[in-house]
C-alpha positions as CSV (number, residue, x, y, z in Angstrom):
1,X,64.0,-90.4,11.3
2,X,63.4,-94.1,10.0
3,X,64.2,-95.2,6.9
4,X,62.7,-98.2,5.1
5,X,66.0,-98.8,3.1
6,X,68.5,-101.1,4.6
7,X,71.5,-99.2,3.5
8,X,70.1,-96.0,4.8
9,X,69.4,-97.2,8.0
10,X,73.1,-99.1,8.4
11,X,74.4,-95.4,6.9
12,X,72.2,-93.8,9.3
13,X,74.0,-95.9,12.3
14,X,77.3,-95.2,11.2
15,X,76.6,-91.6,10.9
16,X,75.5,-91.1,14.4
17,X,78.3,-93.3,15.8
18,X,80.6,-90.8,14.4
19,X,78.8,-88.2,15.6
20,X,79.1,-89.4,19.0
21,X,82.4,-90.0,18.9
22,X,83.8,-86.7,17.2
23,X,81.8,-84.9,20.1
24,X,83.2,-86.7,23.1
25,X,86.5,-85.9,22.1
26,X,87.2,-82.7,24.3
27,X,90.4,-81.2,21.8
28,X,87.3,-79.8,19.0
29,X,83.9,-78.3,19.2
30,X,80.6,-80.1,18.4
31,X,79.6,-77.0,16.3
32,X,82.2,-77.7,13.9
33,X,81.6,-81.2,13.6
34,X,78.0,-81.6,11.0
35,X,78.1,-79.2,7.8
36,X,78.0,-80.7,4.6
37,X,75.7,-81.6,2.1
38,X,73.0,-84.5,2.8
39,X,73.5,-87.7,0.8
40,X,72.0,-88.0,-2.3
41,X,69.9,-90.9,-2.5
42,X,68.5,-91.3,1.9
43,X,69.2,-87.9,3.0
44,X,71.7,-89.1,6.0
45,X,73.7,-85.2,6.8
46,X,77.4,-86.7,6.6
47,X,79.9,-85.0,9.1
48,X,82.3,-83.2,7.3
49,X,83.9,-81.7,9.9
50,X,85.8,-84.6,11.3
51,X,89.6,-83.5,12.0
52,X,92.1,-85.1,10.1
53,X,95.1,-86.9,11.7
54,X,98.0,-84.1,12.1
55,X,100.0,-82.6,14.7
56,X,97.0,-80.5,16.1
57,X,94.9,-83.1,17.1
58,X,97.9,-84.8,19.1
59,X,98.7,-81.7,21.2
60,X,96.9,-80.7,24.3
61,X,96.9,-76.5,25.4
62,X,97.6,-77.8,28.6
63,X,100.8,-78.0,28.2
64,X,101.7,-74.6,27.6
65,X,100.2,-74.1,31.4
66,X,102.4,-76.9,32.6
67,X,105.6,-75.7,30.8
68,X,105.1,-71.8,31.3
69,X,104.8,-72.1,35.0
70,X,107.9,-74.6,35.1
71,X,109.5,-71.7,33.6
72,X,108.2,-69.1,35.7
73,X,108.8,-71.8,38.9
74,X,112.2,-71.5,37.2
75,X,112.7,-67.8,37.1
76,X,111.9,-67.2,40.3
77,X,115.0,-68.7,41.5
78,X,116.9,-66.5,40.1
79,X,119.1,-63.0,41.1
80,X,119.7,-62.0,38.0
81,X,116.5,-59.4,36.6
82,X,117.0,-59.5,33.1
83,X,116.7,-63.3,33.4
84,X,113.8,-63.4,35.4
85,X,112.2,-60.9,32.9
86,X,113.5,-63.2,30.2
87,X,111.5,-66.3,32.1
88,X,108.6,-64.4,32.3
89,X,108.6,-63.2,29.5
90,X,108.0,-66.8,28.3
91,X,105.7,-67.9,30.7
92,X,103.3,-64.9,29.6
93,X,103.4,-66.6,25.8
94,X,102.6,-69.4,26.9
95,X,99.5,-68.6,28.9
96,X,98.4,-66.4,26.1
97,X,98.4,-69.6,23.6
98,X,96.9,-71.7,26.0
99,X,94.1,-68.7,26.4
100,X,93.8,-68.8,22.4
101,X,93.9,-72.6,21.9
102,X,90.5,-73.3,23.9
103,X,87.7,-74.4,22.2
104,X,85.9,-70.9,22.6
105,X,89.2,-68.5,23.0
106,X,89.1,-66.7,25.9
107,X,90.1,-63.3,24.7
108,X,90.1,-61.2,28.1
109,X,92.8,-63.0,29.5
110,X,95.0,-63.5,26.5
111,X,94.6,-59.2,26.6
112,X,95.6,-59.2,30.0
113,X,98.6,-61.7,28.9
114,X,99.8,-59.0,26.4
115,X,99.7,-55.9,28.9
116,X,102.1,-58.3,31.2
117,X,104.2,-59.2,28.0
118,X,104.5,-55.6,26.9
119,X,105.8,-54.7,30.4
120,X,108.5,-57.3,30.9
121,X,109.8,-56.6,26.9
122,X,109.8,-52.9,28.2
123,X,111.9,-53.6,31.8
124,X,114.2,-55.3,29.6
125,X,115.0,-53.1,27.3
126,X,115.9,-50.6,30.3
127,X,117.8,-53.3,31.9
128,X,119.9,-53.6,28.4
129,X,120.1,-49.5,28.5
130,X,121.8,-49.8,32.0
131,X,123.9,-52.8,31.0
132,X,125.3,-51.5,27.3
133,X,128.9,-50.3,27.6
134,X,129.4,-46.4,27.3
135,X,132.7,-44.8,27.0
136,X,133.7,-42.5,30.1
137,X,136.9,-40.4,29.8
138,X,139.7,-41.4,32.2
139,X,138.6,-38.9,35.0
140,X,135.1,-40.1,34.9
141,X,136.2,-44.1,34.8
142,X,138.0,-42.9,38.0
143,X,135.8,-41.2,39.4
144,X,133.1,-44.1,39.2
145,X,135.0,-47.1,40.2
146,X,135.9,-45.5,43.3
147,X,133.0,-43.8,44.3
148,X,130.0,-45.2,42.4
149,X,130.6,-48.9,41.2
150,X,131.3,-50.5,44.3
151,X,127.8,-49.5,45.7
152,X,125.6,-51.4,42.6
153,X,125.3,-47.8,40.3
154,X,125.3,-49.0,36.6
155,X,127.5,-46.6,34.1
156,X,123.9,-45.7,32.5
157,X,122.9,-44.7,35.9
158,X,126.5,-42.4,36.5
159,X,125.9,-41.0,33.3
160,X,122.5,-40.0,33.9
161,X,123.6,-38.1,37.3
162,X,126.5,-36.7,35.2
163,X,124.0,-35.5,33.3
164,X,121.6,-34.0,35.5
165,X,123.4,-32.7,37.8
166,X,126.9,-31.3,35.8
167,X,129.4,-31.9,38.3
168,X,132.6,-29.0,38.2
169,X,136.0,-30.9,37.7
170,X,138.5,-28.7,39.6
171,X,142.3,-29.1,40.0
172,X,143.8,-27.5,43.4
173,X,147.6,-27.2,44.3
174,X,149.3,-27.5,47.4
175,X,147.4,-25.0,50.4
176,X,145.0,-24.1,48.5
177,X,141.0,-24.4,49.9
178,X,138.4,-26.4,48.7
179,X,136.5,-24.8,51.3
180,X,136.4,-22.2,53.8
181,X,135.1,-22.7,57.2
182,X,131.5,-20.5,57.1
183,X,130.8,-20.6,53.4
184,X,127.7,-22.1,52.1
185,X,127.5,-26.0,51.4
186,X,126.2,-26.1,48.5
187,X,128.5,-28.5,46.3
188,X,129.7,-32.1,48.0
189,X,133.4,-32.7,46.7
190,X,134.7,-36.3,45.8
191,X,138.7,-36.4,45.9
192,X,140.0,-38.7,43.2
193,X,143.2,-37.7,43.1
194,X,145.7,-36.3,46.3
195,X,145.3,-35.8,50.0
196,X,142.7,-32.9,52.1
197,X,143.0,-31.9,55.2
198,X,140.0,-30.6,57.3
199,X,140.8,-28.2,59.4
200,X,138.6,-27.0,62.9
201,X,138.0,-23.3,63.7
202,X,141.8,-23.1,64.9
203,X,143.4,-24.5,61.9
204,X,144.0,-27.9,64.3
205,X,143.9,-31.1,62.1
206,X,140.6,-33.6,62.3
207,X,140.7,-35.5,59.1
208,X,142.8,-36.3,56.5
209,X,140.8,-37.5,53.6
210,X,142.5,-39.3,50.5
211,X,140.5,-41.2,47.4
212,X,138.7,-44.4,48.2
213,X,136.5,-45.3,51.3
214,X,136.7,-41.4,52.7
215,X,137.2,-39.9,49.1
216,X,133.2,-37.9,49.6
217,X,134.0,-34.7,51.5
218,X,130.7,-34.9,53.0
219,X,127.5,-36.5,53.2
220,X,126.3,-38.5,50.4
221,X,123.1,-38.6,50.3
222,X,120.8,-38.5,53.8
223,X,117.7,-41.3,52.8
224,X,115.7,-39.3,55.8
225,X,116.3,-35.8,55.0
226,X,113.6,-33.1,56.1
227,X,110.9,-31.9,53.8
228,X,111.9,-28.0,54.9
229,X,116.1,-29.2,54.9
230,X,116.5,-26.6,51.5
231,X,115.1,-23.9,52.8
232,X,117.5,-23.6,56.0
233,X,120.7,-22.0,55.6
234,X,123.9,-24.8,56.0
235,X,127.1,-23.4,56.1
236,X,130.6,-25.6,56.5
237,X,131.5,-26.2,59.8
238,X,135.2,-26.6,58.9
239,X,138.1,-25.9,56.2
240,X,139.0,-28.2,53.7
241,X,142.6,-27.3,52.5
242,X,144.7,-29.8,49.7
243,X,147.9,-31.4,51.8
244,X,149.7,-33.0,48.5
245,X,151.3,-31.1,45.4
246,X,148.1,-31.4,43.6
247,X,144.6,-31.9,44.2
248,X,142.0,-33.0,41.9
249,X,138.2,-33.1,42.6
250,X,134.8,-33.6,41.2
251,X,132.2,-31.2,43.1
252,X,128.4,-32.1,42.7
253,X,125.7,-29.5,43.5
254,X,124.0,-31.7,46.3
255,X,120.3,-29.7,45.5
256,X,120.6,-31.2,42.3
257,X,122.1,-34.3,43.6
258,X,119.7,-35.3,46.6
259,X,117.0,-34.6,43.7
260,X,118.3,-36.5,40.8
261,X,119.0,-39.5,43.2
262,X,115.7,-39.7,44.9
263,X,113.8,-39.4,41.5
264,X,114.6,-43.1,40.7
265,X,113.5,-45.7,42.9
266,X,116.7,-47.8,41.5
267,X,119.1,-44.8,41.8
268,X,117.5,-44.4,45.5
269,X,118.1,-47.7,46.5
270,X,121.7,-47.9,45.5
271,X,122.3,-44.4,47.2
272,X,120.7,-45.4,50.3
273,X,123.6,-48.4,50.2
274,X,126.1,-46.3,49.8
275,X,125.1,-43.8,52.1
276,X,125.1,-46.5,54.8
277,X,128.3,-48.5,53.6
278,X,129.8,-44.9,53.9
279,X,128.6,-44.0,57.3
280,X,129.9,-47.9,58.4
281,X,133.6,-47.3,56.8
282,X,133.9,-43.7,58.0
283,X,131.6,-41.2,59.7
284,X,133.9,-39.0,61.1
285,X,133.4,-36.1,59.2
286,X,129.6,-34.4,58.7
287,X,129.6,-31.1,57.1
288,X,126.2,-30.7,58.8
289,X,127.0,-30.9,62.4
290,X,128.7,-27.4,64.1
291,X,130.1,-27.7,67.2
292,X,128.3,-25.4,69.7
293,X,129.7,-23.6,72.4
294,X,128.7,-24.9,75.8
295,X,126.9,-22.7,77.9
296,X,126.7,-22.4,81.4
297,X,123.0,-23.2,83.0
């Protein structure tokens, strides 16, 4: 459009030089740039939408990118869960603003942002569930700084399996049997308090068990047990008879136990530990193997 009018044409020029400008400036978009009302007296469209100076049109979205995966760089470093969930849980915000900052906002993987972020808020909050501090009475404290702490089990986690399974707490005194050569395995004891002796068909000594490293009268937990294992009978290949003036045990129902501990992948792990720190301190004793009689060919 050509205007006769001097000062229309020189406002015309200076109304396509901003125009040009504003629209190779990458931070806004050119459809926001011409809306307002045509001048009165050559009918040049003024651009009214212009950004004014401020903090906005400093800042570049790309450096959320930069600094959430500096963070996320950063949190892959370390051992600690709750602070990698912590680091990415900030890297996710930031590639959610960065998503929402573009010219057009990309909404599909600001969503996707949102799913990841509502994971890691959820992990943590487990992570602070294990972590909290609960109050055990003085037999259970016992009970899992000796058998359970050592091998990476959480109090929330030796609460759950005190809850699940419902350990009996039993007090024995001097000769009396824990168990009897023959009867059915079906709890696994954990001495925390005293001495047990187990004792081979002919009453001769094998083991003398005491609390600590060989406190589990038994197995643990096997990691490759058979599918069919609870449906075959298992009976206890030897005595277990208390050798001090007092005996005190906690006896879990190891159904309910092997169960419980392969239910959760975390309690599995740390089970799976133990079970091999055990078998590495002292295997002597399996309440699963029988001697058998040899036989002549």
């Amino acid at each position: 459009i050509k205007f006769k009018s001097r000062r229309c044409r020189r406002l015309q020029s200076a109304a396509m030089a901003a125009l040009r400008g504003a629209m190779a400036c990458s931070n806004f978009a050119p459809t926001a740039l011409c809306r307002a009302a045509s001048h009165s007296r050559c009918g040049v469209r003024k651009c009214a939408g212009t950004p004014k100076p401020g903090i906005m049109s400093r800042f570049c979205p790309t450096y959320f990118v930069h600094f959430g995966n500096a963070v996320m760089l950063v949190g892959l470093t370390q051992t600690d869960m709750l602070n990698l969930r912590c680091m990415m849980v900030v890297a996710s915000t930031c590639g959610i603003s960065y998503n929402l900052l573009q010219p057009k906002p990309l909404i599909a993987p600001a969503i996707w942002g949102l799913a990841f972020l509502t994971t890691h808020f959820f992990m943590i909050m487990m992570l602070l569930r294990e972590r909290q501090g609960l109050e055990l009475d003085p037999e259970e404290l016992e009970v899992y700084e000796g058998a359970f702490l050592k091998h990476g089990f959480t109090r929330q986690q030796f609460v759950d399996i005190l809850t699940e399974v419902r350990p009996k707490w039993s007090t024995f005194s001097a000769g009396c049997f824990l168990k009897k050569r023959g009867d059915e395995m079906d709890d696994i004891h954990y001495l925390f308090e005293g001495k047990v002796d187990n004792l081979s068909a002919t009453d001769d000594l094998m083991h003398t068990a005491s609390p600590g490293k060989g406190g589990w009268l038994g197995e643990f937990f096997d990691p490759n047990q058979a599918a069919d294992y609870w449906d075959r009978p298992h009976p206890t290949c030897f005595s277990s008879r208390c050798a001090s003036e007092r005996c005190r045990s906690v006896a879990f129902p190891r159904r309910a136990l092997h169960e419980t501990l392969t239910s959760n992948p975390r309690l599995k792990e740390a089970a799976t530990r133990a079970a091999v720190k055990m078998c590495g301190e002292s295997c002597t004793i399996r309440f699963e193997t029988c001697a058998r009689p040899r036989t002549s060919p």
